[in-house]
N, CA, C and O atoms as a GROMACS GRO file, in nm:
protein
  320
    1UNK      N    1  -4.164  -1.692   3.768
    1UNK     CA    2  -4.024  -1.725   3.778
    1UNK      C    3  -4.010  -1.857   3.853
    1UNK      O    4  -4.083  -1.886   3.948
    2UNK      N    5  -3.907  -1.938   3.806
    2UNK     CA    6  -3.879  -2.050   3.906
    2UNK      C    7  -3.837  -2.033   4.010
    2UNK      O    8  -3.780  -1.932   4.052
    3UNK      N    9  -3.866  -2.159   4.082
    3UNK     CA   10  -3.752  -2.106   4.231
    3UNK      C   11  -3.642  -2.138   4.200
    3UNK      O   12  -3.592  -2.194   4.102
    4UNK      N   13  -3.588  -2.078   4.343
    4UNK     CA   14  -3.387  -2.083   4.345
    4UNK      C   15  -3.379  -2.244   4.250
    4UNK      O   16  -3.382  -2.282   4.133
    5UNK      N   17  -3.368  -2.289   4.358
    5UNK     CA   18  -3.341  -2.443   4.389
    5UNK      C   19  -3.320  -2.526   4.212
    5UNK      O   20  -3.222  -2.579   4.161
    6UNK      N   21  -3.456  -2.505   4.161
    6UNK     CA   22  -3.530  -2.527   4.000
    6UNK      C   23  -3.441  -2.487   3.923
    6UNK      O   24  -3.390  -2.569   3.847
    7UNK      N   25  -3.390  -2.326   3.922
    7UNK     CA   26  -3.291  -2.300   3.851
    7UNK      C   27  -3.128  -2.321   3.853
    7UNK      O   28  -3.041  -2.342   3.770
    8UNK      N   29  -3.135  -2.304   3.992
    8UNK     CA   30  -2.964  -2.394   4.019
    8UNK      C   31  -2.989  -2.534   3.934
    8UNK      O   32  -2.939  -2.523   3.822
    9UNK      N   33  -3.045  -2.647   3.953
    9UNK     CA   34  -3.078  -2.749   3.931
    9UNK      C   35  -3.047  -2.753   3.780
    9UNK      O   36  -2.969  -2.843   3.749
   10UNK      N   37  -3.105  -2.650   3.648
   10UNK     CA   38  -3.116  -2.626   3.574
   10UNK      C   39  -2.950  -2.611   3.522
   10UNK      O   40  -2.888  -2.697   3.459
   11UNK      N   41  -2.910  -2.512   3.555
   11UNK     CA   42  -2.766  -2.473   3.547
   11UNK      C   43  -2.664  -2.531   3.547
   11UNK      O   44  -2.556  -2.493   3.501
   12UNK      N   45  -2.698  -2.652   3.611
   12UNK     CA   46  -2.593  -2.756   3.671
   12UNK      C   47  -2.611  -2.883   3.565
   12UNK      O   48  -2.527  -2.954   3.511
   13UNK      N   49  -2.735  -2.882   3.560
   13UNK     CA   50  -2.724  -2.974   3.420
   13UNK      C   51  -2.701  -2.935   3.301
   13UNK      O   52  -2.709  -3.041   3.239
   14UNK      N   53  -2.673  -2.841   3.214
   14UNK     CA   54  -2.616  -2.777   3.113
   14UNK      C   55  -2.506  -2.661   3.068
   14UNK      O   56  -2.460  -2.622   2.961
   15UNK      N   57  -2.481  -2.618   3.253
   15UNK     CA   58  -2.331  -2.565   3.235
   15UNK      C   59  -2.208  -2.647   3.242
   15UNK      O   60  -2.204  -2.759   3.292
   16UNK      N   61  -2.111  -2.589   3.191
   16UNK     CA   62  -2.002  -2.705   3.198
   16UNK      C   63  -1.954  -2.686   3.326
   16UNK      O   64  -1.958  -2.571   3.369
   17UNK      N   65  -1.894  -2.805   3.420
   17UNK     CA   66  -1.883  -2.816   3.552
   17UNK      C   67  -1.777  -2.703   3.566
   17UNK      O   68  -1.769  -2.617   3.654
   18UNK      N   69  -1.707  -2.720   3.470
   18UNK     CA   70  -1.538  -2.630   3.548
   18UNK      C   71  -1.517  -2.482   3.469
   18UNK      O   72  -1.420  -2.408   3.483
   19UNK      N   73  -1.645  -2.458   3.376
   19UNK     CA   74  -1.674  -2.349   3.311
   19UNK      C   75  -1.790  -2.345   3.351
   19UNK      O   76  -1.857  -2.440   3.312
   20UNK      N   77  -1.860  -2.250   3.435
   20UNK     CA   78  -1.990  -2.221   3.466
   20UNK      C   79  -2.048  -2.128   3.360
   20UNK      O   80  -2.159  -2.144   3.308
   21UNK      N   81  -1.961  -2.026   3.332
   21UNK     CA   82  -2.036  -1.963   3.244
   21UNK      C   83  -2.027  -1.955   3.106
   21UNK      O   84  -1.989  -1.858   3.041
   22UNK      N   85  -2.079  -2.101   3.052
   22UNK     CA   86  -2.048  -2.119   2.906
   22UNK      C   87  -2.143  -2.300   2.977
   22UNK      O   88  -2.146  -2.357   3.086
   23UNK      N   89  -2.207  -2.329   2.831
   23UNK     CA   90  -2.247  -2.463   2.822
   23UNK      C   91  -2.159  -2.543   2.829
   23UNK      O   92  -2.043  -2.502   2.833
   24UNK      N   93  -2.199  -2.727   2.834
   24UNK     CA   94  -2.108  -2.761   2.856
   24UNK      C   95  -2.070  -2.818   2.713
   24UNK      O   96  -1.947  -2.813   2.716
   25UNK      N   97  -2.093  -2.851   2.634
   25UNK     CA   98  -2.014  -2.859   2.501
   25UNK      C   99  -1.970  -2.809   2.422
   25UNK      O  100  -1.947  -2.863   2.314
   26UNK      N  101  -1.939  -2.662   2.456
   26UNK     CA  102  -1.922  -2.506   2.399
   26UNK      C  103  -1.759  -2.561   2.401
   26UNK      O  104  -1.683  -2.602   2.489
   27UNK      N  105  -1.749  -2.541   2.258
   27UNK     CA  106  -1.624  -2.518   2.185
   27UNK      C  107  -1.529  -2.366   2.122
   27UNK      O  108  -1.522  -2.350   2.000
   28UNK      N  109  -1.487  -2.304   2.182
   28UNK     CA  110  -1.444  -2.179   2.198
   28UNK      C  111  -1.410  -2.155   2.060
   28UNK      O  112  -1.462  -2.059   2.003
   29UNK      N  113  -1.300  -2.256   1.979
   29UNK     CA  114  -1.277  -2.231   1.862
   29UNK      C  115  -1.360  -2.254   1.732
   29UNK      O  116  -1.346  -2.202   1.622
   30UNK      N  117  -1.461  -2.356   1.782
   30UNK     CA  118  -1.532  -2.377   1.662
   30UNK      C  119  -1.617  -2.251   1.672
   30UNK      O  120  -1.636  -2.193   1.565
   31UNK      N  121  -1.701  -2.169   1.843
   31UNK     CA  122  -1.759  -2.065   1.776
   31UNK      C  123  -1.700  -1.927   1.723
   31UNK      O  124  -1.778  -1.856   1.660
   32UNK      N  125  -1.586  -1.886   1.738
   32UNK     CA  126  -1.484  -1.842   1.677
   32UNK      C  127  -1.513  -1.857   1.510
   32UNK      O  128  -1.565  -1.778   1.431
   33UNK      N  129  -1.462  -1.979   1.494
   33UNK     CA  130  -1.479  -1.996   1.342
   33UNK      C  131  -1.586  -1.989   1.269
   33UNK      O  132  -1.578  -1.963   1.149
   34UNK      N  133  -1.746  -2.018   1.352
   34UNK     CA  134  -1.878  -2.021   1.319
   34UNK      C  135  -1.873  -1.821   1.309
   34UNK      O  136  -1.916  -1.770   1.206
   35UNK      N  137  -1.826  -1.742   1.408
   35UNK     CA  138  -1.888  -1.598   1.413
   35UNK      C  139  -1.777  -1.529   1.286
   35UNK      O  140  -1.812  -1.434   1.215
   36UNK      N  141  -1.670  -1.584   1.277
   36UNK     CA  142  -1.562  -1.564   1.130
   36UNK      C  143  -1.680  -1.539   0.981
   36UNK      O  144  -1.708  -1.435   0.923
   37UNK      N  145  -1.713  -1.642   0.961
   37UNK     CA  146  -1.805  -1.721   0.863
   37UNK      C  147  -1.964  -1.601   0.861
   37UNK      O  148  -2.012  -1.538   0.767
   38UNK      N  149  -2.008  -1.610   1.004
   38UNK     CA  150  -2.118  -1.486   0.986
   38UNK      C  151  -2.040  -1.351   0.950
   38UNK      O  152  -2.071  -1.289   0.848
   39UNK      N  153  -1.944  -1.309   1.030
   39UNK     CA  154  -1.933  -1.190   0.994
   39UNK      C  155  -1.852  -1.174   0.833
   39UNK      O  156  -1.835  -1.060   0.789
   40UNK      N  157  -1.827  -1.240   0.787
   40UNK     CA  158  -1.761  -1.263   0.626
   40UNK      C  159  -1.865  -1.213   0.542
   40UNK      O  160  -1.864  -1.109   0.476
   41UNK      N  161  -1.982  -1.327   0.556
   41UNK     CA  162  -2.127  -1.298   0.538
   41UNK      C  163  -2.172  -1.206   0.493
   41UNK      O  164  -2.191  -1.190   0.372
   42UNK      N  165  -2.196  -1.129   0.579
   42UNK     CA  166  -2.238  -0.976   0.666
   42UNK      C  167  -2.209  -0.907   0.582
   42UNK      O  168  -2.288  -0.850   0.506
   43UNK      N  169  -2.032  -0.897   0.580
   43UNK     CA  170  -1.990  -0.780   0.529
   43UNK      C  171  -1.989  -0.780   0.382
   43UNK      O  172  -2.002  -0.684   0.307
   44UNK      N  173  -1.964  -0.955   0.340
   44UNK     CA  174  -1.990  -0.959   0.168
   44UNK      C  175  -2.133  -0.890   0.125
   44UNK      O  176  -2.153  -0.831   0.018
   45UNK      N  177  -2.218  -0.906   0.218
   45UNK     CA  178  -2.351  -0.834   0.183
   45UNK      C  179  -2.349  -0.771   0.176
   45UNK      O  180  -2.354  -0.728   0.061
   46UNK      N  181  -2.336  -0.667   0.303
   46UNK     CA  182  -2.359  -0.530   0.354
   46UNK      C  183  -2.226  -0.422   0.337
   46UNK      O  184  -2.260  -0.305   0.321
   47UNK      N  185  -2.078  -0.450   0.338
   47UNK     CA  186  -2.026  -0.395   0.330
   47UNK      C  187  -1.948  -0.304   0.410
   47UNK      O  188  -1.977  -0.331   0.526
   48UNK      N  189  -1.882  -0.232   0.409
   48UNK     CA  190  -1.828  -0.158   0.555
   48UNK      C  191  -1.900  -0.150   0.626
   48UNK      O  192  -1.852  -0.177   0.737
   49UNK      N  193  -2.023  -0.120   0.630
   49UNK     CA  194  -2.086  -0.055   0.742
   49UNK      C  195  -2.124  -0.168   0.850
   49UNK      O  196  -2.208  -0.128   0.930
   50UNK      N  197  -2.077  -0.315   0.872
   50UNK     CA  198  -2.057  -0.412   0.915
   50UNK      C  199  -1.965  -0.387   1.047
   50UNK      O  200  -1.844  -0.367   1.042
   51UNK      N  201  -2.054  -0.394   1.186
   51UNK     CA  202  -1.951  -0.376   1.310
   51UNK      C  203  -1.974  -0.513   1.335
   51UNK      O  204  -2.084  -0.567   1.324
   52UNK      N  205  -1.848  -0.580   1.377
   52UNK     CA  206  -1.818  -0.702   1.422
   52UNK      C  207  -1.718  -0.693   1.540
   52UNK      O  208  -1.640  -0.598   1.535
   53UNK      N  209  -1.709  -0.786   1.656
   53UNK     CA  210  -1.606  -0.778   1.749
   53UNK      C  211  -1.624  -0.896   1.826
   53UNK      O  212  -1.735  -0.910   1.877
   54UNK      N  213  -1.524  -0.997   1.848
   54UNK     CA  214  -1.589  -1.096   1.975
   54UNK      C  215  -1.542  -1.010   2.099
   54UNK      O  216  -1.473  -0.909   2.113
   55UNK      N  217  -1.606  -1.091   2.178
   55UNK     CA  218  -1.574  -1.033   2.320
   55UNK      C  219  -1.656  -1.206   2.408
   55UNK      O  220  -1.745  -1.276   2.359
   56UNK      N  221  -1.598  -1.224   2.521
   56UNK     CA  222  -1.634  -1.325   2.579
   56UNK      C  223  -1.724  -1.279   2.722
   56UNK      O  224  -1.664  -1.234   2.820
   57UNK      N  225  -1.862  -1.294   2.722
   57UNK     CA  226  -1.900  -1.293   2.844
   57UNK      C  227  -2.036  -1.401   2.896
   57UNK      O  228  -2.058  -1.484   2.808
   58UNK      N  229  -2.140  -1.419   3.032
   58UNK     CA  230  -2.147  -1.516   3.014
   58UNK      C  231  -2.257  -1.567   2.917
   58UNK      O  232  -2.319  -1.673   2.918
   59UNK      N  233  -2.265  -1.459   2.832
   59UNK     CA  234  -2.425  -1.524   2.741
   59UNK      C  235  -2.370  -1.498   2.609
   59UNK      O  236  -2.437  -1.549   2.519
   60UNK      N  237  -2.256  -1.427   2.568
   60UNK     CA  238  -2.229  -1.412   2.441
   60UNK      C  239  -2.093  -1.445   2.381
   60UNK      O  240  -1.999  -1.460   2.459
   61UNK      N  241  -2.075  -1.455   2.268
   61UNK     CA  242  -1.916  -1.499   2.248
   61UNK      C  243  -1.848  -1.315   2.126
   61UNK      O  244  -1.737  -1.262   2.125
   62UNK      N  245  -1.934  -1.290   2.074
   62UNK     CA  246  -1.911  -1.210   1.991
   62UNK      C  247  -2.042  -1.138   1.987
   62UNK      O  248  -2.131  -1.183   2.059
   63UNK      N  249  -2.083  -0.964   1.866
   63UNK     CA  250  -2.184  -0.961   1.818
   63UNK      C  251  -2.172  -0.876   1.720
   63UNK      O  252  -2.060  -0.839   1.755
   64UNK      N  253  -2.186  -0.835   1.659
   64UNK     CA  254  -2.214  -0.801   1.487
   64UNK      C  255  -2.339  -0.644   1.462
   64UNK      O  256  -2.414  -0.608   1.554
   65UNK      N  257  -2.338  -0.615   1.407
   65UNK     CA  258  -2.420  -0.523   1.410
   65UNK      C  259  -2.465  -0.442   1.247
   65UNK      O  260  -2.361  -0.404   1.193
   66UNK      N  261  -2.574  -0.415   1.173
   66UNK     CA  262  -2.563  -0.374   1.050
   66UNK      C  263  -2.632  -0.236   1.068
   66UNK      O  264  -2.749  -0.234   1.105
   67UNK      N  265  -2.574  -0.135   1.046
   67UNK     CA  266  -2.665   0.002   1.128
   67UNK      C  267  -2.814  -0.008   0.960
   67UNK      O  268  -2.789  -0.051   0.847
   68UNK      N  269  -2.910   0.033   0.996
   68UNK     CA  270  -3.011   0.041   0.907
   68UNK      C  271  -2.973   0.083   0.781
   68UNK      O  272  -2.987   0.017   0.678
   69UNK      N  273  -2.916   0.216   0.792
   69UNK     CA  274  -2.908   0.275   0.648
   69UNK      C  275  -2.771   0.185   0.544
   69UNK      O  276  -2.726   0.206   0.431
   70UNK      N  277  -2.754   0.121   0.609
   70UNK     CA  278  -2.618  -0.025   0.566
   70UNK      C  279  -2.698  -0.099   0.461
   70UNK      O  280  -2.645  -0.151   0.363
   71UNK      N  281  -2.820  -0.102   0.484
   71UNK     CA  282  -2.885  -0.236   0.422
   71UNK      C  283  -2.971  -0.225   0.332
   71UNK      O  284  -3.041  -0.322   0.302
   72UNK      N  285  -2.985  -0.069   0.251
   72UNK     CA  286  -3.007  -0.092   0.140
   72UNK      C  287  -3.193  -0.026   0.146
   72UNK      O  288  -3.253  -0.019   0.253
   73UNK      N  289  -3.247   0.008   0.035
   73UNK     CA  290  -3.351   0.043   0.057
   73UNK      C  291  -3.443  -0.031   0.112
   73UNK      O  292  -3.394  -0.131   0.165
   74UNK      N  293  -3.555  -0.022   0.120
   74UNK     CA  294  -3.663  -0.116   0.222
   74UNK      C  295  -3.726  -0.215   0.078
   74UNK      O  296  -3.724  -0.228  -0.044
   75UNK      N  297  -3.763  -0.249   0.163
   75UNK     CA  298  -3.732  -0.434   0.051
   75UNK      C  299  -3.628  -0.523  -0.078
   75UNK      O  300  -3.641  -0.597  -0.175
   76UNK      N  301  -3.529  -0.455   0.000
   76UNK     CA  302  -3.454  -0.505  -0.123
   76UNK      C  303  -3.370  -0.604  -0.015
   76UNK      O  304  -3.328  -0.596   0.101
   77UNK      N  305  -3.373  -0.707  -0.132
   77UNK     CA  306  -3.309  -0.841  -0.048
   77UNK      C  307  -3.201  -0.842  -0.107
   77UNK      O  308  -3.115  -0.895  -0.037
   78UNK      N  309  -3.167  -0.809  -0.202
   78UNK     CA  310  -3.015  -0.809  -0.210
   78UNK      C  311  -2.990  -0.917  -0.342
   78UNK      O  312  -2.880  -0.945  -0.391
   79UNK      N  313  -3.103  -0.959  -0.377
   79UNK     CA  314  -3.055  -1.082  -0.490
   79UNK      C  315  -3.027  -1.009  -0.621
   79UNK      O  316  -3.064  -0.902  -0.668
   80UNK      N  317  -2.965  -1.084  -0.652
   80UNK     CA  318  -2.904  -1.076  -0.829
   80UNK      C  319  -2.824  -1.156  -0.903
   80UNK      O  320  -2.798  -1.127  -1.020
   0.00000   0.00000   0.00000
């Protein structure tokens, strides 16, 4: 592990000053519109069984989820 010091150091150069917990060029709406676009995705694939939700905390913006039996027998990729 690094020391304190190394990782403060770290933090301070790629968090945003007046948002600590978010980078600093983190655009709230564009990832919004980027996790829109995955979960569209998702569900055009997979179908209901598609859990999606944002939620804001400091490492994630949203997360998605496809439970196993969602996705179809084992090796099937889905093309056609």
């Amino acid at each position: 592990m690094l020391p304190l010091d190394e990782i403060r150091t770290l933090l301070s150069e790629h968090d945003d000053p007046d948002h600590r917990e978010r980078p600093r060029d983190f655009e709230p709406r564009a990832a919004v519109r980027r996790f829109d676009l995955l979960t569209g995705a998702l569900r055009r694939r997979f179908g209901p069984s598609v859990r999606a939700g944002l939620y804001q905390d400091s490492s994630a913006c949203g997360r998605c989820s496809v439970p196993a039996d969602g996705t179809g027998p084992p090796g099937d990729c889905g093309s056609s």
